[in-house]
Each structure stands twice: as C-alpha cells, then as structure tokens.
C-alpha positions as CSV (number, residue, x, y, z in Angstrom):
1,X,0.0,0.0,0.0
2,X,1.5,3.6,-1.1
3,X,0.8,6.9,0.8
4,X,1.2,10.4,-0.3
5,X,2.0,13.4,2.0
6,X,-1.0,15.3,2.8
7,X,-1.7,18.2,1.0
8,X,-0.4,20.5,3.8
9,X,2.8,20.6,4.8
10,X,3.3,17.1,7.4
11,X,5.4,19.3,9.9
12,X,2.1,21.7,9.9
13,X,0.5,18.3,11.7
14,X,1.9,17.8,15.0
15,X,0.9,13.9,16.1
16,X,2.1,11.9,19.2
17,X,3.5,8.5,19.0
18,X,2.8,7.7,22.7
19,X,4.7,4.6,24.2
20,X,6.3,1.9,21.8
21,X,5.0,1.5,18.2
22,X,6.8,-0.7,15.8
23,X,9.7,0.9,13.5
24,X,7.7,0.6,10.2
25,X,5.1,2.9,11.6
26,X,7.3,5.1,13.9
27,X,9.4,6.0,9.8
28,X,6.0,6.4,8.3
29,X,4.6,8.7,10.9
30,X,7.8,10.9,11.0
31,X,7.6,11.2,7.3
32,X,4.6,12.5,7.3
33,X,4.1,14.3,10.5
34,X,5.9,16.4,13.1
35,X,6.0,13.4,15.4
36,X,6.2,13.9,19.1
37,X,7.3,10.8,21.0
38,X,5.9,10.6,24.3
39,X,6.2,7.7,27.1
40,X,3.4,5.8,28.3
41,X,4.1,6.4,31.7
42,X,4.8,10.1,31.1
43,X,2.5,12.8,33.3
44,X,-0.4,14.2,31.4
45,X,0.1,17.7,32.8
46,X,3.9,18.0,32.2
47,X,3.9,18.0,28.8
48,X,5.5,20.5,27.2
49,X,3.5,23.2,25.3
50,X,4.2,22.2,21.9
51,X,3.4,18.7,22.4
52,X,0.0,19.8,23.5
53,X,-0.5,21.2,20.4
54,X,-0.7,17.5,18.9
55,X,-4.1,17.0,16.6
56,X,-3.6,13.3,16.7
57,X,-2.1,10.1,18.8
58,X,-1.4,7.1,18.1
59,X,-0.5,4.2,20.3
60,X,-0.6,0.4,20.8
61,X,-4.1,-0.7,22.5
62,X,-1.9,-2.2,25.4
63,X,-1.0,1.6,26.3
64,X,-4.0,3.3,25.2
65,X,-5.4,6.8,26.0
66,X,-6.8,8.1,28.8
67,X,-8.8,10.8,30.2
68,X,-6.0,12.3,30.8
69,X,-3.9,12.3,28.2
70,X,-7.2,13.7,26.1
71,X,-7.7,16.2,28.1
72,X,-4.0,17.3,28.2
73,X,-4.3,18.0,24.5
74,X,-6.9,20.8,24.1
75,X,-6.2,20.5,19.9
76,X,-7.1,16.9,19.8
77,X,-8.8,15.1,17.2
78,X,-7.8,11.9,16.7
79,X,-6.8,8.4,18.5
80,X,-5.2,5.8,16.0
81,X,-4.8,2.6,17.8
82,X,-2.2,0.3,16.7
83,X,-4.0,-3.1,18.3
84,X,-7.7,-4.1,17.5
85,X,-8.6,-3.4,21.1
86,X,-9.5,-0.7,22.9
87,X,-10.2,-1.4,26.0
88,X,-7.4,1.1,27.0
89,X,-9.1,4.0,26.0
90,X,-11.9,6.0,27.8
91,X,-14.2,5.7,24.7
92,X,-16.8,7.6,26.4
93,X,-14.5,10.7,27.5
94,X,-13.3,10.6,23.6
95,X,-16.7,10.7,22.3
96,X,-17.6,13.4,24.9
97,X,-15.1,16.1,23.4
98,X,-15.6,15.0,19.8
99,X,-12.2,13.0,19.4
100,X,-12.7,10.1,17.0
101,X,-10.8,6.7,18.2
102,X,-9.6,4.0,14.9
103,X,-8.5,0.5,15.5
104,X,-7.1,-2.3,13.4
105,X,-9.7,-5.0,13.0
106,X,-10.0,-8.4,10.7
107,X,-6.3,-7.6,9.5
108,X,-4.4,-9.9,12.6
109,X,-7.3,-12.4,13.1
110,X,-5.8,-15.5,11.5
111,X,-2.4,-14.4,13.5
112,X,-4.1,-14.5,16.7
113,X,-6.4,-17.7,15.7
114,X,-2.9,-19.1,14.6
115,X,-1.7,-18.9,18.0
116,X,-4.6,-19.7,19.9
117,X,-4.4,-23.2,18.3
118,X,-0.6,-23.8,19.0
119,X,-1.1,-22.9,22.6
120,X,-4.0,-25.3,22.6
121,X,-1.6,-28.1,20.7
122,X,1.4,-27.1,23.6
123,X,-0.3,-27.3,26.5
124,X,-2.6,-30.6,25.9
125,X,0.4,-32.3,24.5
126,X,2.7,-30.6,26.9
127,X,5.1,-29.2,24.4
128,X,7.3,-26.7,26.4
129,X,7.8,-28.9,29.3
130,X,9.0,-31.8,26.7
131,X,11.3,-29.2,25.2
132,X,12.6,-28.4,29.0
133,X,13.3,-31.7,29.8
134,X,15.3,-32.9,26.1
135,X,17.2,-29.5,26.8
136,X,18.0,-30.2,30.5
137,X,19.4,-33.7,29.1
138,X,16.7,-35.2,31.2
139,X,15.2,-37.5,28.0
140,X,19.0,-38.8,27.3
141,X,19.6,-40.0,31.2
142,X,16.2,-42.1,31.1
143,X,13.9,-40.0,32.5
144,X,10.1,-41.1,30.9
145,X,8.2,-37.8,30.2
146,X,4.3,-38.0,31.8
147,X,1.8,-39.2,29.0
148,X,-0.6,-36.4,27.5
149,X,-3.9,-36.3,26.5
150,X,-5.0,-35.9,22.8
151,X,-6.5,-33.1,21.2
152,X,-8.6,-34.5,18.9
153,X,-12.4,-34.9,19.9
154,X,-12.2,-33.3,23.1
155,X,-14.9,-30.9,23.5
156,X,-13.5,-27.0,22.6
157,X,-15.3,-24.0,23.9
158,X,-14.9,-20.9,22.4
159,X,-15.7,-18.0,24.5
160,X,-16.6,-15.1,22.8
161,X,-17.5,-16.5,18.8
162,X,-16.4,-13.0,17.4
163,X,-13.8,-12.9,14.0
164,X,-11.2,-14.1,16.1
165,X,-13.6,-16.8,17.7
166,X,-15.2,-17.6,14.4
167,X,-11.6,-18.1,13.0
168,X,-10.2,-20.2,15.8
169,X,-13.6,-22.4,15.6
170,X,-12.8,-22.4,11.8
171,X,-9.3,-24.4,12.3
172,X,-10.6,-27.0,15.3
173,X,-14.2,-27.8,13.1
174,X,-12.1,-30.7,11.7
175,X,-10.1,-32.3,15.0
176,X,-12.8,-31.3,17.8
177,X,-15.7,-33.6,19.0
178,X,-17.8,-30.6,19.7
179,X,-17.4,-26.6,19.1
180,X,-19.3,-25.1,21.7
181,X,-19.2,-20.9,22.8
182,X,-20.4,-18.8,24.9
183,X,-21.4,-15.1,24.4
184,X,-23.7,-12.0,25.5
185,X,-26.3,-13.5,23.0
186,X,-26.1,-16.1,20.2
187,X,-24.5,-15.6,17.0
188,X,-26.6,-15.7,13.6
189,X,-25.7,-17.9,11.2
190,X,-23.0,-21.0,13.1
191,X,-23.9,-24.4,14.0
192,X,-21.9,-24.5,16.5
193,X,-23.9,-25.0,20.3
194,X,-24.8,-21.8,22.1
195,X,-24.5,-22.1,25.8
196,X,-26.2,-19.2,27.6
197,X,-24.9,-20.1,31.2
198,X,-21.3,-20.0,31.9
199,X,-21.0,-22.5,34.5
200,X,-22.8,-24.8,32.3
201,X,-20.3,-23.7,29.5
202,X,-17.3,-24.2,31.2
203,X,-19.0,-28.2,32.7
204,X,-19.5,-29.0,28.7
205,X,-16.2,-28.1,27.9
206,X,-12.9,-29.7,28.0
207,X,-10.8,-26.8,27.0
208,X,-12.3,-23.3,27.0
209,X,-10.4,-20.6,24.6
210,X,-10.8,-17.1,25.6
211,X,-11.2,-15.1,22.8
212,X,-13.9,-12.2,24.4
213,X,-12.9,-8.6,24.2
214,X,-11.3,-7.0,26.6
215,X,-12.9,-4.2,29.2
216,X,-14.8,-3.3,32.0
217,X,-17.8,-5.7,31.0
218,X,-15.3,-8.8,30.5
219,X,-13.3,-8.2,33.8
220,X,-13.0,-11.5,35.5
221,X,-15.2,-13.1,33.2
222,X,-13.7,-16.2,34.1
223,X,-14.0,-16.3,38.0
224,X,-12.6,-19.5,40.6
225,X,-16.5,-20.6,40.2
226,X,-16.0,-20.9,36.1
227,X,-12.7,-22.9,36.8
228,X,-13.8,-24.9,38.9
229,X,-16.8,-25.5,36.5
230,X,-14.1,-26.6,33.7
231,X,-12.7,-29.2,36.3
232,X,-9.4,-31.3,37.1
233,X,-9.2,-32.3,33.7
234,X,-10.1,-29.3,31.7
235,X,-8.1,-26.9,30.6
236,X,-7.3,-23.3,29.4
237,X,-6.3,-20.7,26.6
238,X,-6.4,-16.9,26.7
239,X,-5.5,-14.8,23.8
240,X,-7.9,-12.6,24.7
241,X,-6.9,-9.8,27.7
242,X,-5.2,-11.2,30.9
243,X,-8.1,-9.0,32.7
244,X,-10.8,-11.2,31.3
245,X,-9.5,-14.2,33.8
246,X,-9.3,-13.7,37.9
247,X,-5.8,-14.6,37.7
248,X,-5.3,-14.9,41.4
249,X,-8.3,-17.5,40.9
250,X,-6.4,-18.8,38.1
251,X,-3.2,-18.7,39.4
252,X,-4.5,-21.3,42.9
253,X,-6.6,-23.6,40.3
254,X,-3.6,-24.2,38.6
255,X,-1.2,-24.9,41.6
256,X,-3.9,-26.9,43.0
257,X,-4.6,-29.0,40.1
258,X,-8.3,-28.0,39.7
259,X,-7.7,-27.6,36.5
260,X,-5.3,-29.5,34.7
261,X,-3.5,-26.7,32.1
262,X,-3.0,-23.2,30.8
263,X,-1.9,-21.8,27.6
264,X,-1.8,-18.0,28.2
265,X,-0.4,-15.0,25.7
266,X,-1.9,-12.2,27.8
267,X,-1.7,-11.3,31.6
268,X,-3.5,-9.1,34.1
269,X,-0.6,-6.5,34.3
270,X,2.0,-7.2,31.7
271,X,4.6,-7.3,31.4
272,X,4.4,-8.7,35.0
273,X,3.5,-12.7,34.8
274,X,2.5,-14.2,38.3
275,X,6.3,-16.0,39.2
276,X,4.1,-18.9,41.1
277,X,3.2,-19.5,36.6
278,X,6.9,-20.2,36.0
279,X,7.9,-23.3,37.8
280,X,4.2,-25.0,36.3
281,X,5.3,-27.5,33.7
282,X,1.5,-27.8,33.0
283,X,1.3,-24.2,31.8
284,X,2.7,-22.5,28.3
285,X,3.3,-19.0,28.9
286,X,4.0,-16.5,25.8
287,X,4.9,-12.5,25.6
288,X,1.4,-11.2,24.1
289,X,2.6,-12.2,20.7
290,X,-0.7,-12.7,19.1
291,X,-0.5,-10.5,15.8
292,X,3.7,-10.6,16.1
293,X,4.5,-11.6,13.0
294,X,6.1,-9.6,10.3
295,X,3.3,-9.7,8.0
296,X,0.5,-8.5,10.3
297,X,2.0,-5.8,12.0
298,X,2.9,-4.8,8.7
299,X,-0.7,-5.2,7.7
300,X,-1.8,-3.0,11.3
301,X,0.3,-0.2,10.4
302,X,-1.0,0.5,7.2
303,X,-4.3,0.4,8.5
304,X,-3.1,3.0,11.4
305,X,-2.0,5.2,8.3
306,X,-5.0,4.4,6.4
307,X,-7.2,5.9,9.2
308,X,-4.6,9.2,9.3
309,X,-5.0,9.6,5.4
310,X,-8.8,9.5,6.0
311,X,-8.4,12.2,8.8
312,X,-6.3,14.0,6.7
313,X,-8.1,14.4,4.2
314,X,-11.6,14.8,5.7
315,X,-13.1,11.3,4.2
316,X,-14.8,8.6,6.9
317,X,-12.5,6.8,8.7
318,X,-12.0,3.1,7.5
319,X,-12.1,1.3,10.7
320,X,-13.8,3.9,13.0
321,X,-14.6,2.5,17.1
322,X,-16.2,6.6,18.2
C-alpha cells in the first residue's frame, strides 16, 4: 500500500506516537508528520507546550489513552490505535469532546487464531515442558516424560465466537468432537452449540479458549467458580486480555490442580507474569505475541496510516470505534 503526503505541509500536523509503536510505523509517521514521542508512563500535565499542540495520537491498544492524556491536549482530534482493542481508551471521555478513536480490525485475526491453536496443541500435549526436559538432558539419562492427553475430539469451547472466535472455531471444526461458545447472545448464522450459562459452558467443555474482548464488562469473566466448573481435567487458553481471567483465581486452580492446564499469551498487568506460573510445567506462557508476525504488523500499520489519510483528508474513517 503507497501513501502520499498530505496536501499541507506534514510538519504543519503535530501527532504523538505515545509509548512503543513498531519501526515501520514510527518512519511512516515521521515522514509524514511532526511526530512527538511521548512515554506511556509520562505525566499528562507535564507535557510540554508544543506537544499539546498535537491534533492526533497514536499508540498500541496495550497503552491506550486516557482521560488524561485527552484532556492534556486541548487540539485533539484523533486516537489511531495500533491493536484491535481498545479497552485502553476512555471511549466515552473521547466521544464526549468529539475525538474520534480508529483500530485495526480483521487484518491480525488469523495471527491470533494461529496462536490460539498452538497454545491449545502445547499445552494438551505438553510441548514446552517436553522441550525443558530434552534440553536439560533429562530424556538422554532415562527420564520417561508424563503421557498427555489428545486433542482431537475433546470438546472446545470458544468463549466469545467473534472474527477471532469464528476463526479459531474455523481451524478446530475438523479435529474437535464438539465446538461449543459462549457469548452475551447467540450468533446468527453458526452451527456450532450456544451455551447461555457460563458455568454450564465451562461443565461442557474440556478446554475453553478465551477469545472475548477486553474491558470493563469482561473483567474476571472467568471467575474461581467458572474454573472450577471446567474441572481437574479441563483446561485453558487466553488470547484474549489477561483482565478477562481472575488470575489470582487462576493462578490457585492451577497450583492446585483443579484444572489441569494453561496456555496464556496475555496477563492481568504485563509485562508482569504471576512468578508462582513459572515453575508449572503444565502451563505454556508466551509475551502477548498474538498479531507478532512480520506480516500482520505490517498489515496493522498500514491500517493506522490508512485511518490518518482518512483524517487528513476529511473522508470517513476506515475502521472507525467513536
């Protein structure tokens, strides 16, 4: 995809890149803009005058924008996220003072979907901890490692049958015994079981795949009740938003063996990981790498760029959330 420089001059557009981006998008921006880099954890009210002139920010959805930060930056008029979601940003405040939020939708699904099956592959068939021991030279002085179970018709429940549910449901259709999920409502148009209750979701499944958005709504979704609904044998995948599970709750199932696994790419407060996860051999534990490949962030960025054209230039925005 090929962008041209906006009709006025890019250095007349002040912008914020505020925490990390990803270098493709950080030389984009600063070709086009008069890019101020500010840190996530910088104070709101210290900013320096000419960064509060800034008209736009973008930022990855595990940083956000808050209250704020919008209200630091009386000129405001845009939020591009570089994530697809927003659970970081006060929606409401943004909508309040007219600021209109993007995100990058549809264009990491099959990333994330991709990586919700491997971490449901590693941790039935306990992957990582096989890989510990062959490395440890464990395997070569005799030691047996523990059979597994097999993924193949267990019964998989999706919670949350949006794109990225649809798409993990998509890849298990032909290994599963049974696709269940679980939502706010039922979807139109899947075969796949609705189950309205989530105890009763979690009792029919043997694995449940968290794939819910993120927010205040979802927060603790998945409660000590829910896991204990799933049972000794059942097990877990979040590539979802570590806020979605109680991890304390999740955190005691797991050392107590009241469930029996966890394959988790998002945490509570990253880049902080509970330390009791590390020393589980039954859990597979992964940096928040659902949309890291080259490819897709690739893909995000020129949707974050897509959305500034749009501002730019006064069209509708392509992937607008307020």
């Amino acid at each position: 995809m090929t962008y041209i420089r906006a009709m006025t001059d890019p250095a007349a557009i002040p912008i914020i890149a505020y925490g990390p981006l990803y270098p493709y998008l950080d030389e984009a921006l600063a070709w086009r803009f008069a890019v101020h880099a500010v840190a996530a954890d910088a104070d709101p009210e210290a900013l320096p005058p000419q960064v509060r002139e800034a008209r736009a920010l973008v930022s990855f959805g595990s940083v956000g924008a808050s209250a704020a930060i919008m209200d630091a930056l009386p000129k405001l008029e845009m939020i591009g996220l570089f994530s697809v979601g927003y659970d970081k940003v006060d929606v409401a405040h943004a909508r309040a003072k007219g600021i209109r939020v993007t995100n990058t939708p549809d264009v990491l699904t099959d990333d994330v979907a991709d990586l919700a099956v491997g971490l449901l592959y590693a941790t039935v068939r306990h992957i990582a901890a096989n890989d510990r021991m062959v490395r440890a030279g464990d395997w070569a002085r005799g030691v047996k490692p523990a059979l597994c179970g097999r993924v193949t018709g267990k019964r998989i429940g999706i919670l949350g049958l949006g794109r990225i549910g649809r798409a993990i449901a998509r890849r298990l259709e032909a290994v599963a015994g049974e696709i269940l999920y679980h939502s706010r409502r039922p979807v139109a148009g899947t075969a796949y079981r609705y189950v309205a209750d989530p105890l009763d979701f979690a009792r029919a499944s043997d694995v449940i795949i968290v794939a819910t958005s993120g927010g205040p709504e979802a927060r603790g979704l998945v409660d000590a009740a829910m896991l204990d609904a799933l049972g000794p044998e059942g097990m877990i995948v979040n590539i979802s938003r570590g806020s979605v599970i109680d991890e304390d709750a999740l955190v005691a199932a797991l050392a107590e063996k009241r469930i029996a696994g966890a394959g988790l790419d998002v945490f509570a407060n990253e880049p902080h990981v509970p330390e009791a996860l590390f020393s589980m051999d039954h859990v597979v534990l992964q940096p928040h790498q659902g949309s890291a490949t080259v490819e897709t962030r690739k893909a995000m960025a020129d949707l974050v760029l897509a959305n500034l054209d749009a501002w730019v230039s006064g069209r509708p925005l392509l992937t607008p959330v307020a």
